[in-house]
mmCIF file of the N, C-alpha and C atoms, coordinates in Angstrom:
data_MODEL
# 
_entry.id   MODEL 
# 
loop_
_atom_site.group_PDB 
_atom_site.id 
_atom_site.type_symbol 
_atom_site.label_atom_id 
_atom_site.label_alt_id 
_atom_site.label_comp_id 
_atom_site.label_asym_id 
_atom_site.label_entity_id 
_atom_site.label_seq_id 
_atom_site.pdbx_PDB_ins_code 
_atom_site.Cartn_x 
_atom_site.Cartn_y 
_atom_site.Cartn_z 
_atom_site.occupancy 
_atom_site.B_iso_or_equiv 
_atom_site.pdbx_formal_charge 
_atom_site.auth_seq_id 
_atom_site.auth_comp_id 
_atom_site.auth_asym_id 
_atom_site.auth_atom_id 
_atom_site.pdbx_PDB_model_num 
ATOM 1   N N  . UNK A 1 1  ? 185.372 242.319 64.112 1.00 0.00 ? 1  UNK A N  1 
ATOM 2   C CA . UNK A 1 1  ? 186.344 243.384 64.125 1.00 0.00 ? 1  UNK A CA 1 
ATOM 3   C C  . UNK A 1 1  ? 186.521 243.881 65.563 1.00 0.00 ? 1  UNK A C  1 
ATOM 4   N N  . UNK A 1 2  ? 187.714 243.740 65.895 1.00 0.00 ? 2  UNK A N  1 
ATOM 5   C CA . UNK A 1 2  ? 188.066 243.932 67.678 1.00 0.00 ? 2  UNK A CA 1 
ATOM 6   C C  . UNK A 1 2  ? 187.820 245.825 67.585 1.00 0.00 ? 2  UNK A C  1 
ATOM 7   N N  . UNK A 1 3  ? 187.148 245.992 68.505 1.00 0.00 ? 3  UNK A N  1 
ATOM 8   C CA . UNK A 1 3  ? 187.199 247.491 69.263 1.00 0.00 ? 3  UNK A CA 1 
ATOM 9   C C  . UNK A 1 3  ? 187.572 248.099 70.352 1.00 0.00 ? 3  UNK A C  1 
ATOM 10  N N  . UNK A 1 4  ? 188.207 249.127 70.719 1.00 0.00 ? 4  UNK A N  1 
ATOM 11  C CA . UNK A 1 4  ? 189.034 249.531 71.878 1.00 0.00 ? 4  UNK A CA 1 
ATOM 12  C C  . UNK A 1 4  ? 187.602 250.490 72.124 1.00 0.00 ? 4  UNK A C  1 
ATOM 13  N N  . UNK A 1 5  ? 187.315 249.963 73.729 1.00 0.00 ? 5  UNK A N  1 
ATOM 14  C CA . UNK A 1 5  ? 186.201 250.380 74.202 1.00 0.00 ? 5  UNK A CA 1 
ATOM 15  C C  . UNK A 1 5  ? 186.954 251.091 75.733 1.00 0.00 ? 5  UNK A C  1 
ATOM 16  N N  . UNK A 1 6  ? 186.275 252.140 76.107 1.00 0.00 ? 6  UNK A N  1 
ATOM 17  C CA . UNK A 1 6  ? 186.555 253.077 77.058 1.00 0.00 ? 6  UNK A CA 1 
ATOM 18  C C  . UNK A 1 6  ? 185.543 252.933 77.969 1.00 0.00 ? 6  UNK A C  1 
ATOM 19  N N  . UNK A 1 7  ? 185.923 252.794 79.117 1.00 0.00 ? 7  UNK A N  1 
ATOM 20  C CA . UNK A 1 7  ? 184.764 252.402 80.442 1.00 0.00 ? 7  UNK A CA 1 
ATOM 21  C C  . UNK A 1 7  ? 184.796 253.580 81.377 1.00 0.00 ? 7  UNK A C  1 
ATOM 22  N N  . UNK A 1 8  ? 184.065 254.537 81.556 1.00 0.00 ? 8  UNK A N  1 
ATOM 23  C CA . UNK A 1 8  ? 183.896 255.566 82.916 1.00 0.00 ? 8  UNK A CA 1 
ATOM 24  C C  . UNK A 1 8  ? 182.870 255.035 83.655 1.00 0.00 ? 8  UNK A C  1 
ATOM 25  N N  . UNK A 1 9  ? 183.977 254.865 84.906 1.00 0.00 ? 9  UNK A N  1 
ATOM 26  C CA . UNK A 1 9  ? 182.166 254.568 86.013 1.00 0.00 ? 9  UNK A CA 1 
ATOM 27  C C  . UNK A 1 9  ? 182.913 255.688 86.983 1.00 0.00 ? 9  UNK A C  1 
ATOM 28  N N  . UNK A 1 10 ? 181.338 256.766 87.036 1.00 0.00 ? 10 UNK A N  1 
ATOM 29  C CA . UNK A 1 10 ? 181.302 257.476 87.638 1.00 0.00 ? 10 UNK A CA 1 
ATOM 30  C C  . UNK A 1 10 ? 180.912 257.792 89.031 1.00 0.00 ? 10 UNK A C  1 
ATOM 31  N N  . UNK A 1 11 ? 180.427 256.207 89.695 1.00 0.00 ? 11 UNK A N  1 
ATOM 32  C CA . UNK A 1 11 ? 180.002 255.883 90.797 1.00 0.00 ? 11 UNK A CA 1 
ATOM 33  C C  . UNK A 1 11 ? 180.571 256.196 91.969 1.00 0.00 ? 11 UNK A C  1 
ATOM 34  N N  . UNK A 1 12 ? 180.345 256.836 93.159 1.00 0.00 ? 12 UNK A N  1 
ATOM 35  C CA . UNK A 1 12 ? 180.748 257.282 94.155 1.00 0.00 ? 12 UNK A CA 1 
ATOM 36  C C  . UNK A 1 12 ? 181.838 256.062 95.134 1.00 0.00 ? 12 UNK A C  1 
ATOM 37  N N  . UNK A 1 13 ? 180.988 254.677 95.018 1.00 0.00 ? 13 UNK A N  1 
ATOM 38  C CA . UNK A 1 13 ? 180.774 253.400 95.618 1.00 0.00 ? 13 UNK A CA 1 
ATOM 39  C C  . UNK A 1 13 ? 181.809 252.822 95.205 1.00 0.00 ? 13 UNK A C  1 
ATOM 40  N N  . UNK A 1 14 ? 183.038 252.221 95.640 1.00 0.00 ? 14 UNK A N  1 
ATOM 41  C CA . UNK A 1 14 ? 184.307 251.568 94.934 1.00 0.00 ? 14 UNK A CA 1 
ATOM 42  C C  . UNK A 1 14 ? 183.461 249.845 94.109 1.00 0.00 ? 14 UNK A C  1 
ATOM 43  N N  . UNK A 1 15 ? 182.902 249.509 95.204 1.00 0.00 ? 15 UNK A N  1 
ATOM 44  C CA . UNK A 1 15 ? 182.323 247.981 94.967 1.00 0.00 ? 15 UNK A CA 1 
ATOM 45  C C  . UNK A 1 15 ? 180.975 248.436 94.922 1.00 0.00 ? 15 UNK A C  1 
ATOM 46  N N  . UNK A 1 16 ? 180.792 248.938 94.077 1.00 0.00 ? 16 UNK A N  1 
ATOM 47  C CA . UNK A 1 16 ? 179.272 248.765 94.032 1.00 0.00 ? 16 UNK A CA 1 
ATOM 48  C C  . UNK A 1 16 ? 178.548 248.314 93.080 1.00 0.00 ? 16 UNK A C  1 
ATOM 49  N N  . UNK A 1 17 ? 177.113 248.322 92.371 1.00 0.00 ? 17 UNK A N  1 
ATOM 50  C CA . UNK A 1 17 ? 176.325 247.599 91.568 1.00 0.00 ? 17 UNK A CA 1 
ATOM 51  C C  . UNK A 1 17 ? 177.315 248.264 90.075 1.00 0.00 ? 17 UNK A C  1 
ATOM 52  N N  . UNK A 1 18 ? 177.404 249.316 89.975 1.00 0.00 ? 18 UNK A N  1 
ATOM 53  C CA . UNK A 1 18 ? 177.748 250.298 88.846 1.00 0.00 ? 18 UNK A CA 1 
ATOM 54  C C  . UNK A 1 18 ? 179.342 249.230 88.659 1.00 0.00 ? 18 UNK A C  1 
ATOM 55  N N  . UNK A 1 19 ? 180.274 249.217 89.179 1.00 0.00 ? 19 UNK A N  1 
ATOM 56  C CA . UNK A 1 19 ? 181.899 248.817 88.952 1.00 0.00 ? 19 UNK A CA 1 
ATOM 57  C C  . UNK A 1 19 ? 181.416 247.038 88.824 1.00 0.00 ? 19 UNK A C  1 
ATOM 58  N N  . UNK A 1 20 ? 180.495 246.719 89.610 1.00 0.00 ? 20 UNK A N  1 
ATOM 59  C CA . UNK A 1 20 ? 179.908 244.757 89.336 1.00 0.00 ? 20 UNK A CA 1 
ATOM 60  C C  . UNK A 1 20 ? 179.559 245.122 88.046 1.00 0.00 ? 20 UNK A C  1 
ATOM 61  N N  . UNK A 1 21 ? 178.562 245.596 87.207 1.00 0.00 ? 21 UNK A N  1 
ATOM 62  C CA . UNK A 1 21 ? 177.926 245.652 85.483 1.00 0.00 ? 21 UNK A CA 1 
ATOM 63  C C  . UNK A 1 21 ? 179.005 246.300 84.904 1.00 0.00 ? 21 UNK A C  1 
ATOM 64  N N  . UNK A 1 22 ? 180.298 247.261 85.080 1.00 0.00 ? 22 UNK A N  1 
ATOM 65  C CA . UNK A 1 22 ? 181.028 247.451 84.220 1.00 0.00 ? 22 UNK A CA 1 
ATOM 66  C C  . UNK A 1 22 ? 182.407 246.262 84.285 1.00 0.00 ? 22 UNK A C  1 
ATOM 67  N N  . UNK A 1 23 ? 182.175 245.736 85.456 1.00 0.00 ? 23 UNK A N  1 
ATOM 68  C CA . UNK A 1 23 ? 183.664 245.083 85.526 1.00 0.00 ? 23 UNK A CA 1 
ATOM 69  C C  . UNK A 1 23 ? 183.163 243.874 84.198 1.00 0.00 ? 23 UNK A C  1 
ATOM 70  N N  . UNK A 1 24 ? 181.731 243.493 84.754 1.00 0.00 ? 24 UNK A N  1 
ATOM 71  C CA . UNK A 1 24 ? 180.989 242.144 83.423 1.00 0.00 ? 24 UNK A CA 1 
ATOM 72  C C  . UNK A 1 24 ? 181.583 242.899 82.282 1.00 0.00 ? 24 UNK A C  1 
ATOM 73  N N  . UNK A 1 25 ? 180.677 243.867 81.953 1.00 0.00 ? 25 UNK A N  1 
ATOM 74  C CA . UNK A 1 25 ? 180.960 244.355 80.503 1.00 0.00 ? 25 UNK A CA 1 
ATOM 75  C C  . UNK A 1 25 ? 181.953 244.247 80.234 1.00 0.00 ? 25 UNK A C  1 
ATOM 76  N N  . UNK A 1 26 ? 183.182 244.344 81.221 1.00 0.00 ? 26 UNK A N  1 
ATOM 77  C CA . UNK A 1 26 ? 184.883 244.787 80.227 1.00 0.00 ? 26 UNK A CA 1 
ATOM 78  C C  . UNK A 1 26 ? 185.063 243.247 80.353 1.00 0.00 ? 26 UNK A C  1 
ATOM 79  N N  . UNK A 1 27 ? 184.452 241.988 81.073 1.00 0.00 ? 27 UNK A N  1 
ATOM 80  C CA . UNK A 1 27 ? 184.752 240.542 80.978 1.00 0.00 ? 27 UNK A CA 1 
ATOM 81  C C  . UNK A 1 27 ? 184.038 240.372 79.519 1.00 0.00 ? 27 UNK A C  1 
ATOM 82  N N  . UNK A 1 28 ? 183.138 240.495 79.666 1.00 0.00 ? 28 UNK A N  1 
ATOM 83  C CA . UNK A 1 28 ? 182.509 240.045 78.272 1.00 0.00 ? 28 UNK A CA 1 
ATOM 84  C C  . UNK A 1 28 ? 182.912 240.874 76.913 1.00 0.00 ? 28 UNK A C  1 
ATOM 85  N N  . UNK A 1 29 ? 183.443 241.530 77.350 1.00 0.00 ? 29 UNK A N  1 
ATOM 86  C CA . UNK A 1 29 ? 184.173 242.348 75.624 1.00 0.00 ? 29 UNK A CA 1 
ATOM 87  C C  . UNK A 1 29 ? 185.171 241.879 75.757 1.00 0.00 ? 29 UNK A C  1 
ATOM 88  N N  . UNK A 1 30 ? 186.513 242.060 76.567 1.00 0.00 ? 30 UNK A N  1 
ATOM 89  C CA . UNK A 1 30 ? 187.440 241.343 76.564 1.00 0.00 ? 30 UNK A CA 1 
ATOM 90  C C  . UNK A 1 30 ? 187.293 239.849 75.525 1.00 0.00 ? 30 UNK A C  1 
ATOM 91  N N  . UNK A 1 31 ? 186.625 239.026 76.282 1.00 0.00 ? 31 UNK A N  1 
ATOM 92  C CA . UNK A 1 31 ? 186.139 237.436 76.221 1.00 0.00 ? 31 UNK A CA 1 
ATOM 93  C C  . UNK A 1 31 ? 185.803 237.886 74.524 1.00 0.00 ? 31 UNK A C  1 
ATOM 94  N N  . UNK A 1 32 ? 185.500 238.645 73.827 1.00 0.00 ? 32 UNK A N  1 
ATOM 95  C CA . UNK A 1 32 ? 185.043 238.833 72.428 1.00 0.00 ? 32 UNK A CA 1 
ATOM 96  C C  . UNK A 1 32 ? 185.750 239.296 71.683 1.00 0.00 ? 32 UNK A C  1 
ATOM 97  N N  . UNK A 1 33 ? 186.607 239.331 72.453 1.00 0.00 ? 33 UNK A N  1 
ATOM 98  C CA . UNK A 1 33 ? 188.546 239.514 71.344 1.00 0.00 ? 33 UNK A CA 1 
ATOM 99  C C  . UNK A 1 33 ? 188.155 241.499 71.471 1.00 0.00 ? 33 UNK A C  1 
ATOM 100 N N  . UNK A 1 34 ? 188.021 242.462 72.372 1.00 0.00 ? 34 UNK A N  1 
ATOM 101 C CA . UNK A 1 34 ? 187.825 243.636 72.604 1.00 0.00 ? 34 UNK A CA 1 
ATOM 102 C C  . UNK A 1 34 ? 189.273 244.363 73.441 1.00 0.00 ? 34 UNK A C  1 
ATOM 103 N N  . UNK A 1 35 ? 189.471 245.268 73.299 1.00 0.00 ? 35 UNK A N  1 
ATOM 104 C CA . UNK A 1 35 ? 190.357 245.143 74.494 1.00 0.00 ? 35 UNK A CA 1 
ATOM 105 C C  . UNK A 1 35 ? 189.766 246.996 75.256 1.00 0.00 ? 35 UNK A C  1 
ATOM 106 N N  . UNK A 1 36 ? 189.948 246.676 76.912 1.00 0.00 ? 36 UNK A N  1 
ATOM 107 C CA . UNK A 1 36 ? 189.401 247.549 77.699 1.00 0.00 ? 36 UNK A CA 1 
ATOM 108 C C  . UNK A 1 36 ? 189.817 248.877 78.300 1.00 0.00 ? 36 UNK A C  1 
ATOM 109 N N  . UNK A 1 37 ? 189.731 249.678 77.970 1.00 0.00 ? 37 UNK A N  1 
ATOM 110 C CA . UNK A 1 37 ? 190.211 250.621 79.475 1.00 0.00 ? 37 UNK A CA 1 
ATOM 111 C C  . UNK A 1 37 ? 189.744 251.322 80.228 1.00 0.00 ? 37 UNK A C  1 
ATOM 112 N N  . UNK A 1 38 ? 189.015 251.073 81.306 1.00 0.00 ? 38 UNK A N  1 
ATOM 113 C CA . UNK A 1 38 ? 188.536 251.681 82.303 1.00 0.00 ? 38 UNK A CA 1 
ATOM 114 C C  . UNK A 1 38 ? 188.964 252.734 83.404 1.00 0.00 ? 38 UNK A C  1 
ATOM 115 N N  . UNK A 1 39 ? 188.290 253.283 83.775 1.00 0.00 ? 39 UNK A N  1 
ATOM 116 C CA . UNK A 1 39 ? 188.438 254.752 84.610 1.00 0.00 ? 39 UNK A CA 1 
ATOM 117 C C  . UNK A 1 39 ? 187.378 254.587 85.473 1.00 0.00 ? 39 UNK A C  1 
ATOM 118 N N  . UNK A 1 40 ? 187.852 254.923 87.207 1.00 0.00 ? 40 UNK A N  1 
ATOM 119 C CA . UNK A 1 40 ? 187.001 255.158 88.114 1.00 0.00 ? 40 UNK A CA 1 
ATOM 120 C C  . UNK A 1 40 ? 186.919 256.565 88.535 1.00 0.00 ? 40 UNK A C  1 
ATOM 121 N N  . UNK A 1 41 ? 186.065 257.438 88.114 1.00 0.00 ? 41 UNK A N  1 
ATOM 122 C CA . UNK A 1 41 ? 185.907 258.824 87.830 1.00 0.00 ? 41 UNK A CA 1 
ATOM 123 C C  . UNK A 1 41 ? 186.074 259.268 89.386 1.00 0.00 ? 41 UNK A C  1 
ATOM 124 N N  . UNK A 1 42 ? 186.133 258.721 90.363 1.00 0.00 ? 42 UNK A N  1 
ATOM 125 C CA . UNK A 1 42 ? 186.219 259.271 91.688 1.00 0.00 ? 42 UNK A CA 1 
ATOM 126 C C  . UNK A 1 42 ? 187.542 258.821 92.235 1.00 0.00 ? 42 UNK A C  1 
ATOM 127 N N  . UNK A 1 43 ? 188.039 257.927 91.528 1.00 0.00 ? 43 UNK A N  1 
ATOM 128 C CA . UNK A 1 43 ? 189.811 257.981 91.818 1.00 0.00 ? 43 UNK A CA 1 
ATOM 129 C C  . UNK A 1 43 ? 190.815 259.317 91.217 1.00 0.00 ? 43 UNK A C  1 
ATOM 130 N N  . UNK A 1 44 ? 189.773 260.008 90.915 1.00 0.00 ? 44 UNK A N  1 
ATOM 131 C CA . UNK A 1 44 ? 190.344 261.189 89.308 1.00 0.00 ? 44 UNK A CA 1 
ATOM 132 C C  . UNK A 1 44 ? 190.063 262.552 90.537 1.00 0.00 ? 44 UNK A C  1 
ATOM 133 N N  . UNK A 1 45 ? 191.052 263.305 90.124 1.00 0.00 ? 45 UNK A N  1 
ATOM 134 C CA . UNK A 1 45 ? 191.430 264.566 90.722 1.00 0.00 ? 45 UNK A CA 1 
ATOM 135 C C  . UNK A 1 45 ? 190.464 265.528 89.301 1.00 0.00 ? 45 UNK A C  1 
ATOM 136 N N  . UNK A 1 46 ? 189.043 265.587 89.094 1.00 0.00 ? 46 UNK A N  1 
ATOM 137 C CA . UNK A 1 46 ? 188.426 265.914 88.421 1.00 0.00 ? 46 UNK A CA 1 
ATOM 138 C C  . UNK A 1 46 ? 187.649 267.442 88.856 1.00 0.00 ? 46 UNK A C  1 
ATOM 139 N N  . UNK A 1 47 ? 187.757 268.492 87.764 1.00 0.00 ? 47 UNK A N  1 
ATOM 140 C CA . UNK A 1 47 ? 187.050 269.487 88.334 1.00 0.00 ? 47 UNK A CA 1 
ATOM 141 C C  . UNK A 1 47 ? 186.191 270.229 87.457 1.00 0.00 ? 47 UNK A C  1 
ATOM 142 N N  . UNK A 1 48 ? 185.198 270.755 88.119 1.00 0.00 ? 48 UNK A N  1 
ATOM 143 C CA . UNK A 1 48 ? 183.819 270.901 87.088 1.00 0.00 ? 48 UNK A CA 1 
ATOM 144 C C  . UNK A 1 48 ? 183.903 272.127 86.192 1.00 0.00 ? 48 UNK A C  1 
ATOM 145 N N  . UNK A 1 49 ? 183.438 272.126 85.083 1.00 0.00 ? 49 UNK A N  1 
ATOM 146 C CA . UNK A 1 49 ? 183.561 273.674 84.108 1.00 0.00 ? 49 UNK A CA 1 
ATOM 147 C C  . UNK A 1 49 ? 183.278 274.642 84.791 1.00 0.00 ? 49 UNK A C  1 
ATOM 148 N N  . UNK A 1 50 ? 184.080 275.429 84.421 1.00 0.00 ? 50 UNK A N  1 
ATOM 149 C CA . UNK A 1 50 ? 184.245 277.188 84.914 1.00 0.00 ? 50 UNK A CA 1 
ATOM 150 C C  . UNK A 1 50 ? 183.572 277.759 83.906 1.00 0.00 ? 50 UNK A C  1 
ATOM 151 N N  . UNK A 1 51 ? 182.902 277.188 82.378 1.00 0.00 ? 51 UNK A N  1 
ATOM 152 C CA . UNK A 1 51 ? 182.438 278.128 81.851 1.00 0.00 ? 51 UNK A CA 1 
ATOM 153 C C  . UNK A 1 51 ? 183.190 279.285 81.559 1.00 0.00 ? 51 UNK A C  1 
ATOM 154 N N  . UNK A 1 52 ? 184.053 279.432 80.923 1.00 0.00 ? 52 UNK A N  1 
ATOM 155 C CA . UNK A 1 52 ? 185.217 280.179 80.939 1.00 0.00 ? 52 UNK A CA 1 
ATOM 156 C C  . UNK A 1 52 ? 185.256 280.105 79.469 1.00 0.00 ? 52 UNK A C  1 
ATOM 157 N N  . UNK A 1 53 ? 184.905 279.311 78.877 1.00 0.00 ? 53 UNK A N  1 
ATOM 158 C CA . UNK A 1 53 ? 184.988 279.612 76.903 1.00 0.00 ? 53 UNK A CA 1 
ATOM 159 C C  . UNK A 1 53 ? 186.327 279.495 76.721 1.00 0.00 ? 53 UNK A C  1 
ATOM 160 N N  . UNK A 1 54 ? 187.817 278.870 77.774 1.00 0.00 ? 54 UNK A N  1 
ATOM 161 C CA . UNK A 1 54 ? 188.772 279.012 77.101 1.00 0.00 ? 54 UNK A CA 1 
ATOM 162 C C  . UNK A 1 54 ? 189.300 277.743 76.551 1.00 0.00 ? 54 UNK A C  1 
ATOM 163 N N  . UNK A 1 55 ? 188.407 276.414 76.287 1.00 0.00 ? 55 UNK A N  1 
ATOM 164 C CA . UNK A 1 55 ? 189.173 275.532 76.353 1.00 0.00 ? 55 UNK A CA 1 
ATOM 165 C C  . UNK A 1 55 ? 188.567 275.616 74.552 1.00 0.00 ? 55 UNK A C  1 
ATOM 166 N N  . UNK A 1 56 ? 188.750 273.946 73.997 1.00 0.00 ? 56 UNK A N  1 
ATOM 167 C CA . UNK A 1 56 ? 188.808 273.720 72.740 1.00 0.00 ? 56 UNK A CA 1 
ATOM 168 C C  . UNK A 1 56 ? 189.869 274.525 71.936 1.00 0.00 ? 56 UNK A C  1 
ATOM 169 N N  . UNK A 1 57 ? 190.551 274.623 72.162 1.00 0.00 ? 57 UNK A N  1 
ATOM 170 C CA . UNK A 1 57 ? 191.827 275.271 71.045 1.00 0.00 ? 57 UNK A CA 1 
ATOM 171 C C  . UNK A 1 57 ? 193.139 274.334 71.130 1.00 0.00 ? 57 UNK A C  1 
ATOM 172 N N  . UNK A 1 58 ? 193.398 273.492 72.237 1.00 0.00 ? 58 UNK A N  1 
ATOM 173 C CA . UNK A 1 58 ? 194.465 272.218 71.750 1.00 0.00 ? 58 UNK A CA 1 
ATOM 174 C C  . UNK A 1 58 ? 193.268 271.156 72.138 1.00 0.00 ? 58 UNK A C  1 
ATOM 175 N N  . UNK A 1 59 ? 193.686 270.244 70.920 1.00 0.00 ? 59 UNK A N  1 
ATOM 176 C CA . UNK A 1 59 ? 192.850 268.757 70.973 1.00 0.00 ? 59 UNK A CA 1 
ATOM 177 C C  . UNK A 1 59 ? 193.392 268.274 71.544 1.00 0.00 ? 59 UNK A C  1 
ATOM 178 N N  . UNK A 1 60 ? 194.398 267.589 72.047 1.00 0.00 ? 60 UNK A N  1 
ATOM 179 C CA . UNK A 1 60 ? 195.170 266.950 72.889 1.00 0.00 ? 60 UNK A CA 1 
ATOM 180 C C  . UNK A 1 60 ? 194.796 266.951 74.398 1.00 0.00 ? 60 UNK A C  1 
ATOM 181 N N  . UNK A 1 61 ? 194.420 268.433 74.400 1.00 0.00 ? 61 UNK A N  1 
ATOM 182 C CA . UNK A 1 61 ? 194.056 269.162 76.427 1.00 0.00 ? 61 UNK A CA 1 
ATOM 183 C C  . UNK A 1 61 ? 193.093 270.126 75.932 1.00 0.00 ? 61 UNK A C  1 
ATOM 184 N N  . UNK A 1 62 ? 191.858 269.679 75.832 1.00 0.00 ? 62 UNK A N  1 
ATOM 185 C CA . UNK A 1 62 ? 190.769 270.814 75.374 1.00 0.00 ? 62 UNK A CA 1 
ATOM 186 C C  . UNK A 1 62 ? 190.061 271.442 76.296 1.00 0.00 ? 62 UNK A C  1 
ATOM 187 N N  . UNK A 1 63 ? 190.791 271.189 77.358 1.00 0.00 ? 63 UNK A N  1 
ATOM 188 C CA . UNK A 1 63 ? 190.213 272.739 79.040 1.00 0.00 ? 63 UNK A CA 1 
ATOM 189 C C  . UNK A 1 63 ? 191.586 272.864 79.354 1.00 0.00 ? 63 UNK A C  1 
ATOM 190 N N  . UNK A 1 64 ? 191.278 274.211 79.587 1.00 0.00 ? 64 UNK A N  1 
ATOM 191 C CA . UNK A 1 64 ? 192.131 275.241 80.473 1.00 0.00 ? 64 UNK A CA 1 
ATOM 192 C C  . UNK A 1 64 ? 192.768 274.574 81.735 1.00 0.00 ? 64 UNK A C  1 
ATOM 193 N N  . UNK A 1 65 ? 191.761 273.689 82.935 1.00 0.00 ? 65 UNK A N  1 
ATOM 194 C CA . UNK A 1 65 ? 191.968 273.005 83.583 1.00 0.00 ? 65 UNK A CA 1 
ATOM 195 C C  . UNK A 1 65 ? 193.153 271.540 83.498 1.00 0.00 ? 65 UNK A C  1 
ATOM 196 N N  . UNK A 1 66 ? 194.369 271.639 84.019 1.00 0.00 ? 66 UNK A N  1 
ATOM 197 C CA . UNK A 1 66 ? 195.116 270.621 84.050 1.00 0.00 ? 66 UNK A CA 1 
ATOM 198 C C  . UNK A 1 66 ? 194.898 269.889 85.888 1.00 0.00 ? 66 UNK A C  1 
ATOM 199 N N  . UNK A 1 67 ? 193.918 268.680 85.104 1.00 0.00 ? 67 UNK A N  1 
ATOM 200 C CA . UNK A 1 67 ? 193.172 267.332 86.136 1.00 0.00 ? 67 UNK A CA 1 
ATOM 201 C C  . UNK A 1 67 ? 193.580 266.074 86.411 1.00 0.00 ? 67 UNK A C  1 
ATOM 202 N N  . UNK A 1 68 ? 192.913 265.467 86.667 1.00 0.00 ? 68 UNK A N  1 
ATOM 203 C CA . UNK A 1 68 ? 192.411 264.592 86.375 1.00 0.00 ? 68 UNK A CA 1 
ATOM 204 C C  . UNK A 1 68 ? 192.020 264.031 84.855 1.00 0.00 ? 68 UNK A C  1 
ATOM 205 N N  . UNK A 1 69 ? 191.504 264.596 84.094 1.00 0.00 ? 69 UNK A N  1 
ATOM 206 C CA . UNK A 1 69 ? 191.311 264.129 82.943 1.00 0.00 ? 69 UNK A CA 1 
ATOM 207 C C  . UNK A 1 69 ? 192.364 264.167 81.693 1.00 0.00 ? 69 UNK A C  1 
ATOM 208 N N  . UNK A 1 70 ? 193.861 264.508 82.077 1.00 0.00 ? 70 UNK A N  1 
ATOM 209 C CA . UNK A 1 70 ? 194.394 264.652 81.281 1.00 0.00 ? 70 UNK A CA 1 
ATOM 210 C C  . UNK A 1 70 ? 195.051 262.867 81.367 1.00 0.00 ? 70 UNK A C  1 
ATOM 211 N N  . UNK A 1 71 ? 194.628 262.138 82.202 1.00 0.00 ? 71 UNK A N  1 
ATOM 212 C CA . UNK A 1 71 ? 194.545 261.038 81.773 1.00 0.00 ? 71 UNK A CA 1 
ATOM 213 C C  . UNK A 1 71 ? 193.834 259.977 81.125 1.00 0.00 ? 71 UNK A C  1 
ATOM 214 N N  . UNK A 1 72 ? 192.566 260.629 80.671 1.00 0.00 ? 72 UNK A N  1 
ATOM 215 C CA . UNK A 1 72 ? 191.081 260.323 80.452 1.00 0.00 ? 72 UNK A CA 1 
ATOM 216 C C  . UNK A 1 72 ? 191.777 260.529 78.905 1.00 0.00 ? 72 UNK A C  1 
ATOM 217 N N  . UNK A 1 73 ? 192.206 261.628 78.403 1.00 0.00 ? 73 UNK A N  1 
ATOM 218 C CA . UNK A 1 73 ? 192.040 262.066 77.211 1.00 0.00 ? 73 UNK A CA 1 
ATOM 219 C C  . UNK A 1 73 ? 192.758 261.247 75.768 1.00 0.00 ? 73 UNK A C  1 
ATOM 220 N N  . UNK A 1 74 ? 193.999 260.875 76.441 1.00 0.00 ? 74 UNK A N  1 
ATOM 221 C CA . UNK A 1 74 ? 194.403 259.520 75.206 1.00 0.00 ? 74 UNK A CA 1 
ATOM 222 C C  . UNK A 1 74 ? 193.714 258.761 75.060 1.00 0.00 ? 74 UNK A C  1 
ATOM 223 N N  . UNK A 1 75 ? 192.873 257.696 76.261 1.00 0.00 ? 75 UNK A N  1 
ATOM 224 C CA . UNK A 1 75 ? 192.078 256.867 75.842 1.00 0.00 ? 75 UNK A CA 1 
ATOM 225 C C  . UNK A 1 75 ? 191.463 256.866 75.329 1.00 0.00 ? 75 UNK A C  1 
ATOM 226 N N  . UNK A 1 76 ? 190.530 258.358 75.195 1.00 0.00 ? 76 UNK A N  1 
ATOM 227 C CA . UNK A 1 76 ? 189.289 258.732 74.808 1.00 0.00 ? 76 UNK A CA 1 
ATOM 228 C C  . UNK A 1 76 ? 189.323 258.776 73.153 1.00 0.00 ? 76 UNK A C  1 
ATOM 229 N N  . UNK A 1 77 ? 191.043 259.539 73.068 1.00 0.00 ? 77 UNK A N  1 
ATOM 230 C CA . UNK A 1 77 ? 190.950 260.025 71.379 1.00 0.00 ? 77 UNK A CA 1 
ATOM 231 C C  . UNK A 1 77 ? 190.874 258.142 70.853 1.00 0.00 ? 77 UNK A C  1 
ATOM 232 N N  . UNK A 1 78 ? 191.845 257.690 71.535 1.00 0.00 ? 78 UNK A N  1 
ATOM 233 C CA . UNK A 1 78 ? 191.697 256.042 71.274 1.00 0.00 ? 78 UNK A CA 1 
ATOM 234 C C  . UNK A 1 78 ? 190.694 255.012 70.748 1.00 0.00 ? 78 UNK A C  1 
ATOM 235 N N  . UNK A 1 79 ? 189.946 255.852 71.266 1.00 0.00 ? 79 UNK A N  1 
ATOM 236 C CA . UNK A 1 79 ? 188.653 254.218 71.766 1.00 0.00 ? 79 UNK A CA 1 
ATOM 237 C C  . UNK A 1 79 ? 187.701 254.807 70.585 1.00 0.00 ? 79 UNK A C  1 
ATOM 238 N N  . UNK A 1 80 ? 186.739 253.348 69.750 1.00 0.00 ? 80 UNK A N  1 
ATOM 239 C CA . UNK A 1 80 ? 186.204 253.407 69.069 1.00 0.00 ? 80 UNK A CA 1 
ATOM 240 C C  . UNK A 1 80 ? 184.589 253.610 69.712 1.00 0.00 ? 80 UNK A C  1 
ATOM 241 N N  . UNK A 1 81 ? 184.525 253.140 70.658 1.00 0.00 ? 81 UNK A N  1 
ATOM 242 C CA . UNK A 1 81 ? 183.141 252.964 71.793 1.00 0.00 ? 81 UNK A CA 1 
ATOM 243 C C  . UNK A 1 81 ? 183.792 253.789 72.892 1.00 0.00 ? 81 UNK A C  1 
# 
């Protein structure tokens, strides 16, 4: 049964050990009838909780904060892994 798998590498390093073991992983799921979508968390205009208690009230955009992650968030509702 094919699964839509979601990849965050959060690695500072564009080429580094972390993006070499995820790029395998999305070859070898791919290669297993999977299909991929990956995110390099430091290409992302990302910003850290304010602790602010205002988010969770739309599922769609569940922080207050409009980021970086409002491209993160379709995939995410998406992906089975």
């Amino acid at each position: 049964m094919s699964k839509k798998i979601l990849i965050l590498n959060g690695s500072p390093r564009k080429n580094g050990n972390t993006a070499a073991l995820a790029g395998a992983f999305a070859d070898g799921a791919r290669e297993a009838g999977h299909t991929t979508t990956s995110f390099a968390l430091r290409e992302l205009d990302i910003h850290p909780c304010l602790g602010c208690f205002g988010g969770g009230k739309d599922p769609h955009s569940p922080c207050v904060q409009k980021d970086g992650m409002e491209r993160i968030y379709p995939a995410y509702r998406e992906a089975d892994i």
